[in-house]
C-alpha positions in Angstrom: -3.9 147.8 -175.6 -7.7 146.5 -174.4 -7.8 144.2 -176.8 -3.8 142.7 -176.2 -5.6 141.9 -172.9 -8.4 140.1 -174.3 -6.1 137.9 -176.6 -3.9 136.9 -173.8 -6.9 135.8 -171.7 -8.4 133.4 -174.5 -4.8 132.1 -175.0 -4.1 131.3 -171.2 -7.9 129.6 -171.4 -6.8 127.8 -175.0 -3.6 126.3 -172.8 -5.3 125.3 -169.7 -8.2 123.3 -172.1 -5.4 121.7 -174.6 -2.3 121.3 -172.3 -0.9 118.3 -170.9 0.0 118.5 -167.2 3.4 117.1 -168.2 4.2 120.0 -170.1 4.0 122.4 -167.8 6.6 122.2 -164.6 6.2 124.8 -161.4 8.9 127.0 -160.8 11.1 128.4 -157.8 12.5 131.7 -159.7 11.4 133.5 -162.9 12.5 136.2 -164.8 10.6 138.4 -167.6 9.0 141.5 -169.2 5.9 143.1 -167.8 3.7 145.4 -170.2 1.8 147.7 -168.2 -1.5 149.9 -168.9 -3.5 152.6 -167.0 -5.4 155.7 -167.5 -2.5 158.1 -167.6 0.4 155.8 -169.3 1.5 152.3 -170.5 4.8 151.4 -168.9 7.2 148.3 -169.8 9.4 147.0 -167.2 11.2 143.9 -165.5 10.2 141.5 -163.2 11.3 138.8 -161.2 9.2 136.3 -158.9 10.8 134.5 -156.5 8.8 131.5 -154.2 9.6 131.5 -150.5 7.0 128.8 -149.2 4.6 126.7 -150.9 2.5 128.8 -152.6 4.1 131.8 -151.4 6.0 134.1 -154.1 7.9 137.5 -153.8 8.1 139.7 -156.7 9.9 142.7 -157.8 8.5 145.1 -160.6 10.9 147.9 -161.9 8.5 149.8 -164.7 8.9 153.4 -166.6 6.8 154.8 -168.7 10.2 156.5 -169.7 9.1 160.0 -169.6 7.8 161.0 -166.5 6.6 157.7 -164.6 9.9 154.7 -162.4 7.9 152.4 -160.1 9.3 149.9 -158.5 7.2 147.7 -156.2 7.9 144.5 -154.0 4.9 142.4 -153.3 3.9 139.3 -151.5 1.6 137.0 -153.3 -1.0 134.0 -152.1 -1.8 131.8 -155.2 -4.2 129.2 -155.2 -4.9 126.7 -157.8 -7.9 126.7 -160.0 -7.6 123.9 -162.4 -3.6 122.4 -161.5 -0.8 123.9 -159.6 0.2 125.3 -163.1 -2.4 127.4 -163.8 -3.8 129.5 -160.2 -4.9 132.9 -159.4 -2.8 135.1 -156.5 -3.2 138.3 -154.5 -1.2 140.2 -152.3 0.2 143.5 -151.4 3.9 145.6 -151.1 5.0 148.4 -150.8 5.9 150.8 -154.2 8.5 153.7 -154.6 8.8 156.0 -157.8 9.2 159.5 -159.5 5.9 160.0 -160.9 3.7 163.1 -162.2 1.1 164.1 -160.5 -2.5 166.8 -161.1 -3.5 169.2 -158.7 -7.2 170.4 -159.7 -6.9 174.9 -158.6 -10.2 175.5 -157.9 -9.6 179.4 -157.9 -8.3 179.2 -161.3 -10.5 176.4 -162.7 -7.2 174.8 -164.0 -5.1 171.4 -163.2 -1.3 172.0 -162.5 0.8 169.7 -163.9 3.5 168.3 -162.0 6.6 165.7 -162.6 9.6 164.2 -160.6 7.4 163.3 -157.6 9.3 161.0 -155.4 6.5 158.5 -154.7 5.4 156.2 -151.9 2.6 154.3 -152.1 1.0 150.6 -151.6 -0.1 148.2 -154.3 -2.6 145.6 -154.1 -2.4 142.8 -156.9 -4.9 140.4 -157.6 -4.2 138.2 -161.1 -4.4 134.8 -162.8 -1.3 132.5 -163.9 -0.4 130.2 -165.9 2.7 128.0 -165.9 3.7 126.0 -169.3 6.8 124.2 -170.2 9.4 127.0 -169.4 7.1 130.3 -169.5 5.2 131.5 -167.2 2.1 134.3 -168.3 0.2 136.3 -165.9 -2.7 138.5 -166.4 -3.3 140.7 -163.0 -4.9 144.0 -162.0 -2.9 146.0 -159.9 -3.8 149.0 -157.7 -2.3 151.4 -155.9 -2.7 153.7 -152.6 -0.8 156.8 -152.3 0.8 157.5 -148.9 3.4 160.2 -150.0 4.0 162.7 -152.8 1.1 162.8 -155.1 -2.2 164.4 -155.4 -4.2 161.4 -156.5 -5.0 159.1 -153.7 -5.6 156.1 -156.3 -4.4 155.0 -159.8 -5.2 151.1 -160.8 -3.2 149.4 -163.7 -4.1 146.1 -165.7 -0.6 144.3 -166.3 0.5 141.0 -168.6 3.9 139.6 -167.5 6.0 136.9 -169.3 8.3 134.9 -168.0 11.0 132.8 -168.1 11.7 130.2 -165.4 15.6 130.3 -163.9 15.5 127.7 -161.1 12.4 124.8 -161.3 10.5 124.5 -157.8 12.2 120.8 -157.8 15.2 122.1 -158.3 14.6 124.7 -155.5 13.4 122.4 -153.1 16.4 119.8 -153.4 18.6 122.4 -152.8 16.6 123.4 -149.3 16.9 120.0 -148.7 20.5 119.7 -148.8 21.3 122.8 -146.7 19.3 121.2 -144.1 20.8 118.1 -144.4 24.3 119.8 -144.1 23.2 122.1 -141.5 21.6 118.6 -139.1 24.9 116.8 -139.8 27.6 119.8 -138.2 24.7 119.8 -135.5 24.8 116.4 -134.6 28.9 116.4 -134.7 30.3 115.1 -131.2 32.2 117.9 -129.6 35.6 117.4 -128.9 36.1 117.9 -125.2 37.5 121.1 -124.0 41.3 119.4 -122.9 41.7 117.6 -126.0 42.3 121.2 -127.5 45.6 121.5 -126.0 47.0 118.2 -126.7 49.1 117.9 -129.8 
């Protein structure tokens, strides 16, 4: 699974060196699969990135190991270019909910009890590298995360590669903001009838 990671990163690298910026187009939603991969289990799951401001994006991650590990996180993320606005590194935070297994280390009995079906609450931090060509959109992040609620383990971290599909393209996005404000300025700017031509026929 290491060495997935290490592939992805020279190919992201290959792309930024040997892509056109004309290939590659910034996007206002996108859609895709997340593979995920920590110390106690690799996960796949969905995920969905949504851009509120300029360089401002929401995301939902819904990942199962499907045994004994559901997350599902909702993070706020900062990206900043590094070579174009296609290719950038982000970092954020959310919040994270889940049925997870947990260890509890009985120091009486020198053993670790094994428990499942934890319902989780937690924070993640998220701190990653994208890239943005033609309609995909590949990510490479590390993501952390604090336990607040129903787990022994204060900590578990969790290196992720996400592919994804853009839905709606920033332009795209952005015209339609543009219209609703355009609408929105127009009804305000509407004379007002006055109040006694309601009553006349």
């Amino acid at each position: 699974m290491i060495q997935s990671y290490k592939v992805l990163s020279a190919l992201i690298l290959f792309f930024v060196l040997t892509t056109s910026p004309l290939l590659a187009q910034r996007y206002g939603t996108a859609a895709g699969v997340r593979l995920g991969n920590s110390q106690l289990s690799r996960t796949v799951g969905l995920t969905v990135q949504q851009r509120i401001v300029d360089r401002v994006t929401v995301e939902s991650i819904l990942q199962s190991d499907f045994s004994r590990n559901t997350t599902l996180s909702v993070l706020a993320k900062k990206h900043s270019p590094i070579i174009s606005k296609r290719f950038n590194y982000y970092y954020g935070g959310g919040m994270a909910f889940g049925r997870e297994e947990s260890f509890i280390k009985n120091d009486e009995t020198m053993q670790v009890d094994h428990t499942f079906g934890n319902a989780t609450v937690g924070v993640d931090l998220i701190g990653g590298i994208e890239l943005t060509v033609a309609n995909a959109v590949l990510s490479l992040d590390y993501k952390p995360n604090i336990n607040l609620a129903g787990r022994s383990e204060f900590y578990r971290g969790q290196i992720g590669i996400s592919a994804r599909t853009v839905l709606v393209k920033s332009k795209e996005q952005k015209k339609k903001q543009k219209q609703r404000q355009k609408a929105k300025k127009a009804a305000q700017n509407q004379p007002r009838k006055p109040f006694s031509e309601l009553f006349k026929k």
